[in-house]
C-alpha positions as CSV (number, residue, x, y, z in Angstrom):
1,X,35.6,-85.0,-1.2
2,X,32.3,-83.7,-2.1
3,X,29.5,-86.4,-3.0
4,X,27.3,-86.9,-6.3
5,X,24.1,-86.4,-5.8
6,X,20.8,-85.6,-7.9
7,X,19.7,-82.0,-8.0
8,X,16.4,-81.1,-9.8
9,X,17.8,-79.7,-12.9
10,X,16.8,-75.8,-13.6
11,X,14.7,-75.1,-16.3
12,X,12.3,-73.1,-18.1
13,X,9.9,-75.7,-17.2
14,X,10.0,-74.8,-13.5
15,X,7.9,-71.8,-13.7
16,X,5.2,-73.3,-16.1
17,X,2.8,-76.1,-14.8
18,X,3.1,-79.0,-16.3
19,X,-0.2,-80.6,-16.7
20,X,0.3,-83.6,-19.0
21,X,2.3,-84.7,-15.9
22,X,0.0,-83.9,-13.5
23,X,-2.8,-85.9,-14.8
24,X,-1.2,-88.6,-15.4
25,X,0.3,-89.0,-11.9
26,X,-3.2,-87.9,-10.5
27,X,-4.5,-91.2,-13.0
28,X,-2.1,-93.1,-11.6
29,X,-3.0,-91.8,-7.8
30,X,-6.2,-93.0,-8.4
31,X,-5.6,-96.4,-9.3
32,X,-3.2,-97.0,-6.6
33,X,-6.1,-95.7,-4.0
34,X,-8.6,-97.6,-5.8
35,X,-6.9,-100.6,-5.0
36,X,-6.1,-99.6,-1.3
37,X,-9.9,-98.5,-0.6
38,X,-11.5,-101.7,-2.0
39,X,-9.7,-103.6,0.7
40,X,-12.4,-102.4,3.3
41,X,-15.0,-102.2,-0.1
42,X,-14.0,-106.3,0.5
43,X,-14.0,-106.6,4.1
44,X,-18.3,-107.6,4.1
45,X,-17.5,-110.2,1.5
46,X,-13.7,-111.6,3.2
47,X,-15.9,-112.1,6.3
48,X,-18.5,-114.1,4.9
49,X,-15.9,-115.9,2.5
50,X,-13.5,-116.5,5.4
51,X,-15.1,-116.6,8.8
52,X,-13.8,-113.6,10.0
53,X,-14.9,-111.5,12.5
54,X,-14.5,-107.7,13.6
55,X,-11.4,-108.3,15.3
56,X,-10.0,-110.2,12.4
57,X,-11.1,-107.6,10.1
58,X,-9.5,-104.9,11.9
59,X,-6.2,-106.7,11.9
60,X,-6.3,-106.6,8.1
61,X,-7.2,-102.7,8.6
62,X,-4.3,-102.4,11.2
63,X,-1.5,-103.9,8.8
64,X,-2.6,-102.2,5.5
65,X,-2.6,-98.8,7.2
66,X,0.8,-99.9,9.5
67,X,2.6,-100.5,6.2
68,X,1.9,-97.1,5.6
69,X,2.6,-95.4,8.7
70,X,5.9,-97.0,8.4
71,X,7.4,-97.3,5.4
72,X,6.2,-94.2,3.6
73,X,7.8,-91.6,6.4
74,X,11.0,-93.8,5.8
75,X,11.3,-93.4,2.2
76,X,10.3,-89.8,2.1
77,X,13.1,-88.6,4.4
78,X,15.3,-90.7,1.8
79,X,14.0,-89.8,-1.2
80,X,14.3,-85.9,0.1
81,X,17.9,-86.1,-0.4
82,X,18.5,-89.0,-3.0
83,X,15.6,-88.8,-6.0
84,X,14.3,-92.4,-7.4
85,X,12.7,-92.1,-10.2
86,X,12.7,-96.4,-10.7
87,X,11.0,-96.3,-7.2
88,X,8.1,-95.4,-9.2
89,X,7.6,-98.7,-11.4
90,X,8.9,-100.2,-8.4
91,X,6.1,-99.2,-6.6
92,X,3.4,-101.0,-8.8
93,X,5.1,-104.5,-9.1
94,X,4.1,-104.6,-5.1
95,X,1.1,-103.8,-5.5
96,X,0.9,-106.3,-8.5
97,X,1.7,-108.8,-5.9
98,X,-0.8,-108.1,-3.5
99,X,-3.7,-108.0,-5.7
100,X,-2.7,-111.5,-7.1
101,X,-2.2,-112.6,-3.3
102,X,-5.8,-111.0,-2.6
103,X,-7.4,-112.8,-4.9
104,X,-6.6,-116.4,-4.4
105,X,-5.9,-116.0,-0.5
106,X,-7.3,-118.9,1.2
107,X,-6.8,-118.0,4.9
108,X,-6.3,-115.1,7.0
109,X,-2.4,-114.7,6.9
110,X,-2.1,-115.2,3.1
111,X,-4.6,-112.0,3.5
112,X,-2.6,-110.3,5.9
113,X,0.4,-110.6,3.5
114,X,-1.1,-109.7,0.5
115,X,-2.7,-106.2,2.0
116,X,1.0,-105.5,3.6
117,X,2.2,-106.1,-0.1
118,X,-0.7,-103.6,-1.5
119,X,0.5,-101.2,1.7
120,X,4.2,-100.9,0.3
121,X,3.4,-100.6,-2.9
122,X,1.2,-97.3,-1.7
123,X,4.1,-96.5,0.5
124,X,6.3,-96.5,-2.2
125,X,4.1,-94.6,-4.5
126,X,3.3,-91.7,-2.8
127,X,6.2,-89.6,-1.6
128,X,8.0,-89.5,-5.0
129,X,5.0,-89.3,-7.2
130,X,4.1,-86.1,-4.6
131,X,7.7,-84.7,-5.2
132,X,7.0,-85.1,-9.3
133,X,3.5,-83.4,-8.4
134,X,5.6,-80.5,-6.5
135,X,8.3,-80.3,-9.6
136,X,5.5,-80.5,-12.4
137,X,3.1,-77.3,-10.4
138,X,5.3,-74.8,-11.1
139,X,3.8,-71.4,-9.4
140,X,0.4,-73.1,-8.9
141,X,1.4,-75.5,-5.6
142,X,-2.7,-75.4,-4.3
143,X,-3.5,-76.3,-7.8
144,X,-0.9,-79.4,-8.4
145,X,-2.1,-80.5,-4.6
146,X,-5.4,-80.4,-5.4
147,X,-5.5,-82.3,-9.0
148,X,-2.6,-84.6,-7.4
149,X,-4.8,-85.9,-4.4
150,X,-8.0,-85.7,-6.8
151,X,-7.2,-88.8,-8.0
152,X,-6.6,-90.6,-5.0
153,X,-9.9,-89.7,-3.5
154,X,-11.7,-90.6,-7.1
155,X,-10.1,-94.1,-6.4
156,X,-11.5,-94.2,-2.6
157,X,-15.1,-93.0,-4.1
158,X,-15.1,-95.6,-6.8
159,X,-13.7,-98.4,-4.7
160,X,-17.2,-99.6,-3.3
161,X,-18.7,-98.9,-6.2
162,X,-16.4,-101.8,-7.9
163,X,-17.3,-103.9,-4.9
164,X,-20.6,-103.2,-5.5
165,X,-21.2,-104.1,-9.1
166,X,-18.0,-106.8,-9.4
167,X,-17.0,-108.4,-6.4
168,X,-20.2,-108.6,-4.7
169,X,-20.8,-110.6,-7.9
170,X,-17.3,-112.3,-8.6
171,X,-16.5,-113.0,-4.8
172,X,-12.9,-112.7,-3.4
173,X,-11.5,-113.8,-6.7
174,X,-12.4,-111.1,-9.1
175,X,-10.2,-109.2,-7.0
176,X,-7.3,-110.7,-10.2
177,X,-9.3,-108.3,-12.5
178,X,-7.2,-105.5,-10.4
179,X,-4.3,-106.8,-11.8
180,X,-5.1,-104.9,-15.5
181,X,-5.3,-101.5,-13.5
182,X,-1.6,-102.4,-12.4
183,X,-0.4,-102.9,-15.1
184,X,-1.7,-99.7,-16.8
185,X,-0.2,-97.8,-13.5
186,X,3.2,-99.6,-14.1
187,X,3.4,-98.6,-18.1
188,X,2.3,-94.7,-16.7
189,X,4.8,-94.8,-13.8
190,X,7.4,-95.7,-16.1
191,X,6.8,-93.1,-18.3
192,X,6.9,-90.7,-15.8
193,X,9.9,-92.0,-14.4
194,X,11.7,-91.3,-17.6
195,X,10.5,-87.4,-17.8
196,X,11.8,-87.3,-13.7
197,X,14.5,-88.4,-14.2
198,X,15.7,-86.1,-17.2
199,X,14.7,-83.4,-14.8
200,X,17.2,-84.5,-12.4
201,X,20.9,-84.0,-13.3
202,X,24.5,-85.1,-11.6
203,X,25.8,-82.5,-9.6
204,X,29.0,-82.5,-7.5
205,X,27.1,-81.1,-4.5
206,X,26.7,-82.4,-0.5
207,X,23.6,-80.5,-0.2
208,X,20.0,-82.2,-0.6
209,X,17.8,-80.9,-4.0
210,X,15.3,-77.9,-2.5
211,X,12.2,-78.1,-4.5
212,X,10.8,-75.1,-3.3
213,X,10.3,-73.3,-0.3
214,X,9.0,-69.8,0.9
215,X,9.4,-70.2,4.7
216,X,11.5,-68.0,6.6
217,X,14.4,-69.2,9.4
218,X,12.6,-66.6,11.5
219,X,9.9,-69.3,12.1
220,X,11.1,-71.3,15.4
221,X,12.0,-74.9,15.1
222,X,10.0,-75.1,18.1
223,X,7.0,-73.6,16.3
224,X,7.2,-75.9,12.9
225,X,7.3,-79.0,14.9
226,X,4.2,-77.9,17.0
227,X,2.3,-76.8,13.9
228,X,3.4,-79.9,11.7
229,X,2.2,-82.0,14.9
230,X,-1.0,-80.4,14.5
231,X,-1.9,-80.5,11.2
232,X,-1.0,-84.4,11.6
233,X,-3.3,-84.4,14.6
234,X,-5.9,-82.8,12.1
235,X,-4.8,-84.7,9.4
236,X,-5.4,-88.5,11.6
237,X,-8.7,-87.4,13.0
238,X,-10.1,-86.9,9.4
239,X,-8.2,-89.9,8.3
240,X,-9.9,-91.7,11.3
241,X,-12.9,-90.3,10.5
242,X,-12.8,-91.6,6.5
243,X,-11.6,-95.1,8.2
244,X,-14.0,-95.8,9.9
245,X,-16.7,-94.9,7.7
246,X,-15.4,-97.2,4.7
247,X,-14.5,-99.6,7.0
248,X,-17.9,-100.1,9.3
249,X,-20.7,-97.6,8.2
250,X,-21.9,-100.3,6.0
251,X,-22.2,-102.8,8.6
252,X,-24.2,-100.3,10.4
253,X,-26.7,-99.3,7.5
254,X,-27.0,-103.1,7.3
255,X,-28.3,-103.4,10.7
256,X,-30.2,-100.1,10.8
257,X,-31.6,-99.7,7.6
258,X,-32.0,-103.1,6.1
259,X,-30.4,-102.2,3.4
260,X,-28.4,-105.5,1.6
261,X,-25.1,-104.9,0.6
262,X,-24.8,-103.5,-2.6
263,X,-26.8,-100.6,-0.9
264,X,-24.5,-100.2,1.8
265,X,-21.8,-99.6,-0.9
266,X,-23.7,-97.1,-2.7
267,X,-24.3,-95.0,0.7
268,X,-20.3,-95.6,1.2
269,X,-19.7,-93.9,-2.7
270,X,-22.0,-91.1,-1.7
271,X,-19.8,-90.2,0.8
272,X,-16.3,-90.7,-0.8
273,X,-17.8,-89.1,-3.8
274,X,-18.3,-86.2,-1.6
275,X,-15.0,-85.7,-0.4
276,X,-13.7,-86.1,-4.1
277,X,-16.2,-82.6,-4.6
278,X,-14.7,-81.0,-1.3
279,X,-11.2,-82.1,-2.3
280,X,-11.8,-79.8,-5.7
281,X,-13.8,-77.1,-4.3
282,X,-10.7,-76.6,-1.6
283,X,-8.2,-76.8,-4.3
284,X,-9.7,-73.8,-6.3
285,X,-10.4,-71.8,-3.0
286,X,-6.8,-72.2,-1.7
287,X,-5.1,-69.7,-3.9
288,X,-7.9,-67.1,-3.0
289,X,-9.0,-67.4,1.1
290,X,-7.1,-67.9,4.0
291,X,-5.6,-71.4,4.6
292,X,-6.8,-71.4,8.3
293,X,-9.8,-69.8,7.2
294,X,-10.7,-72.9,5.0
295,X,-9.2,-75.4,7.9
296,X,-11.7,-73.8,10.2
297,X,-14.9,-74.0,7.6
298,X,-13.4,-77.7,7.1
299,X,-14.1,-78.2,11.1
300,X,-16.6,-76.7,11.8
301,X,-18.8,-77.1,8.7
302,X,-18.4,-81.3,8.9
303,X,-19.2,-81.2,12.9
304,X,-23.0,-80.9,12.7
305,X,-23.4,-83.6,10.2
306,X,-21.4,-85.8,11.3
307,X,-23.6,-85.9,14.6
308,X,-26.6,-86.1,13.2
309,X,-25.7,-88.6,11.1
310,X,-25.6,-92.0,13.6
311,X,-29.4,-90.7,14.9
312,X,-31.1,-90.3,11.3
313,X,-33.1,-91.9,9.2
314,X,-31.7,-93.4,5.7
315,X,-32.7,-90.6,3.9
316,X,-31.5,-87.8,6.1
317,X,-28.2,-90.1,6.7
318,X,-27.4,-90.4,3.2
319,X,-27.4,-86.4,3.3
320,X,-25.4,-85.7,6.0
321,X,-22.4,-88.1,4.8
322,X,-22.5,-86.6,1.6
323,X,-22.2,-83.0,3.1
324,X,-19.7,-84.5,6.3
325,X,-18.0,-85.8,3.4
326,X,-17.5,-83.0,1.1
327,X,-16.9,-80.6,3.8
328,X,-14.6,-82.8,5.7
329,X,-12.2,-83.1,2.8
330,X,-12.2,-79.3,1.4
331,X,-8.8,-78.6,3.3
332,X,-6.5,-81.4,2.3
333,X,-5.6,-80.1,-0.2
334,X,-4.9,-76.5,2.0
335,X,-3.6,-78.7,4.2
336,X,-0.8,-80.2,2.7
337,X,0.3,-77.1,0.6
338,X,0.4,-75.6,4.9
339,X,3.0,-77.8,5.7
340,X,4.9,-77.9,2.7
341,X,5.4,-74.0,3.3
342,X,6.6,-75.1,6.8
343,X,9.1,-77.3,6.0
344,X,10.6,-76.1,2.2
345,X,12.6,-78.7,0.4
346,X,10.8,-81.5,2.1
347,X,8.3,-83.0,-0.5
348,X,9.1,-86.7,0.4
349,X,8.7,-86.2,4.0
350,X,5.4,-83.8,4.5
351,X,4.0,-86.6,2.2
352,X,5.2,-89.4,4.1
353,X,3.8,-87.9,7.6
354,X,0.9,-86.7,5.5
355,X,-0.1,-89.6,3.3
356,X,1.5,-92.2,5.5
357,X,2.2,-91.8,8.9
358,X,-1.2,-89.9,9.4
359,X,-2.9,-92.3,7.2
360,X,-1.6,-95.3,8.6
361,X,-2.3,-94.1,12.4
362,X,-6.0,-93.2,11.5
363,X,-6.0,-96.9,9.9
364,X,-4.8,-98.4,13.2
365,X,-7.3,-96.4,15.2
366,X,-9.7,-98.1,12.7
367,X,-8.5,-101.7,13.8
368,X,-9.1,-100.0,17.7
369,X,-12.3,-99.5,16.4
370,X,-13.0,-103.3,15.4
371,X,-12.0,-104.3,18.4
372,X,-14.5,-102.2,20.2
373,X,-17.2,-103.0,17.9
374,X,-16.8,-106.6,18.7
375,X,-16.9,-106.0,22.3
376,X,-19.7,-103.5,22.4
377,X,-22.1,-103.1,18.6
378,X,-21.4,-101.8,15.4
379,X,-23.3,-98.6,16.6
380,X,-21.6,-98.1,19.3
381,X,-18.2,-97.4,16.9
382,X,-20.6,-94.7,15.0
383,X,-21.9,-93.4,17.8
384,X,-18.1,-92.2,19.0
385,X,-16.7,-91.3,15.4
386,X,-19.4,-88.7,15.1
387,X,-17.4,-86.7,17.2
388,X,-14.1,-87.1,15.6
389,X,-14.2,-83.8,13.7
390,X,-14.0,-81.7,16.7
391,X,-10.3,-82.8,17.5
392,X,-10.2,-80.1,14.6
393,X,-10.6,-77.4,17.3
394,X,-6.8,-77.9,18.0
395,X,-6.6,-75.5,14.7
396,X,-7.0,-72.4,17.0
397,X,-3.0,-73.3,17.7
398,X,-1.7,-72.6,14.2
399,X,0.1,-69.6,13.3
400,X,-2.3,-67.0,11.2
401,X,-2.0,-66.5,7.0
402,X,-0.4,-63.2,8.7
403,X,2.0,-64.4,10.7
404,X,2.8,-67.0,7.6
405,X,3.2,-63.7,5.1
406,X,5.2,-62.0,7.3
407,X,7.4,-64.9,7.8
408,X,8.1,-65.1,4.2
409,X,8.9,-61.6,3.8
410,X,11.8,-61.9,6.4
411,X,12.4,-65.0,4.1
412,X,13.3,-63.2,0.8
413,X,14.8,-60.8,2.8
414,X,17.2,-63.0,4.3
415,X,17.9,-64.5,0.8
416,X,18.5,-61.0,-0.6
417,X,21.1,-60.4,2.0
């Protein structure tokens, strides 16, 4: 007996982008990232408040990022084949939790907990709010991407900035002030559920919903999994790369620079307000050059700065992170509509590996990194992640925009027959 499942409901709507939708879920991105990225915004003012040291702090980095890794993979691969619209609400009432838990957390554990809380609520968030992305792009995936993920790096940029001007103020408990931001993303997500969910319909079909999907059978399995392995590779070192910063370059201006902490947060914006710039400027060049063209600038554009940048003075340093930054983050975007062409009809998953699995290994290479910084210095861990970018290099292993045409030729071909 065949089995009731949801099927994205065909419609007029499907070849128009919907931007209403769009911007709301990119709104609602960057509140949910806001509230991930202030964690390490906090992590100068939860070691001062709490005792902790580098170690401690990059346990607290290690189980935000692992709730990630794990949990967002997991639901992607389900959500692929059964659509939740509720999940997205659902999503913000764990975060909810975790900023409350944030706020009034009196040791390390209740910490620990409340960041694993914020991490599932982000795990939750992100593979169906990227399938209502997908569904509400229409013909203009690179476009979607791009405004989609534009709000989640506005929320990293802005994160220190709040610490900056609030918490460096407030102390650990004007984290609760969060809790409005929430609740705004709840009232969205809800809304949003409601217009997802009347674009799904009951069908009496075993097969999973295909949201789109250009890439041929002609393409090895073989292949995909080496190229989606890859791009993850890529996708971790940049992740790594972003960790690392937010979490410990403001230790090290600190100690190099003398710069007191609000400072060190400002340098941090400058650099997450870059990639925001480099996310946008890669969104409107993906529909016009090469995807591994852009990749490739995105490697080897970032790798000069990025070295220079542990050996410079403030001046020159608070250059070079803006440009490692910008540059560094120009092919996400590129990036994710890559893989989505590798593996059609798999929204929830490329944006669990991508957002998650990726994310949350570069997070626990970050708590790596803590550990090594308490064991060796702070500069040290900067002197290594200036050569992150150059595990890009593995790029020179992904198939060619020509060999990616020509696979979808043999695609619609295939279809035809």
């Amino acid at each position: 007996m065949a089995t009731k499942t949801n099927t994205i409901h065909p419609s007029s709507d499907a070849m128009k982008t919907i931007y209403p939708i769009l911007l709301i879920i990119s709104m609602v991105h960057l509140l949910n990232d806001t509230i991930q990225f202030i964690v390490p915004s906090l992590f100068p003012i939860l070691k001062d408040s709490l005792s902790l040291n580098f170690s401690q702090i990059g346990l607290i980095s290690l189980m935000i990022n692992l709730t990630a890794a794990v949990m967002q993979p997991a639901i992607g691969i389900y959500t692929d084949s059964r659509p939740k619209p509720k999940m997205l609400p659902i999503g913000m009432l764990f975060t909810l939790i975790g900023v409350v838990a944030l706020a009034y957390a009196a040791h390390f554990w209740v910490v620990i907990l409340a960041v694993m809380l914020i991490g599932l609520g982000s795990a939750v968030f992100h593979p169906e709010s990227a399938r209502v992305s997908f569904i509400a792009a229409g013909p203009k995936k690179g476009m979607a991407s791009s405004i989609f993920q534009f709000g989640g790096f506005i929320g990293q940029a802005i994160a220190p900035v709040i610490t900056a001007f609030l918490f460096v103020r407030t102390g650990q408990q004007g984290v609760v002030w969060l809790a409005i931001l929430v609740c705004i993303g709840f009232i969205a997500q809800f809304y949003v559920a409601g217009w997802y969910g009347r674009r799904l319909s009951p069908a009496k079909k075993t097969e999973a919903p295909r949201e789109a999907g250009p890439m041929a059978p002609t393409v090895s399995k073989g292949y995909v999994i080496l190229a989606i392995t890859i791009l993850m590779i890529l996708v971790f070192s940049k992740n790594l790369y972003v960790a690392a910063i937010s979490s410990y370059y403001a230790f090290f201006a600190i100690d190099r620079f003398g710069v007191s902490m609000a400072e060190a947060q400002i340098i941090l914006f400058v650099f997450l307000a870059a990639n925001v710039i480099g996310l946008m400027l890669g969104g409107l060049l993906a529909d016009r050059f090469s995807k591994l063209s852009l990749i490739w600038f995105s490697i080897l554009g970032t790798a000069p700065f990025s070295l220079l940048l542990p050996y410079s003075n403030l001046t020159f340093s608070v250059i070079w992170i803006f440009m490692a930054g910008m540059i560094l983050a120009s092919s996400f975007s590129v990036i994710m509509v890559y893989a989505n062409d590798l593996l059609p009809g798999k929204v929830g998953l490329v944006s669990g590996i991508f957002f998650g699995l990726a994310f949350g290994l570069g997070g626990i290479g970050s708590a790596i990194l803590g550990n090594l910084a308490d064991s060796t210095s702070i500069d040290f861990v900067i002197y290594c992640c200036a050569y992150l970018p150059l595990i890009g290099l593995l790029t020179i292993f992904l198939p060619s925009d020509k060999k990616m045409r020509a696979s979808v030729r043999e695609a619609g071909k295939s279809s035809i027959a």
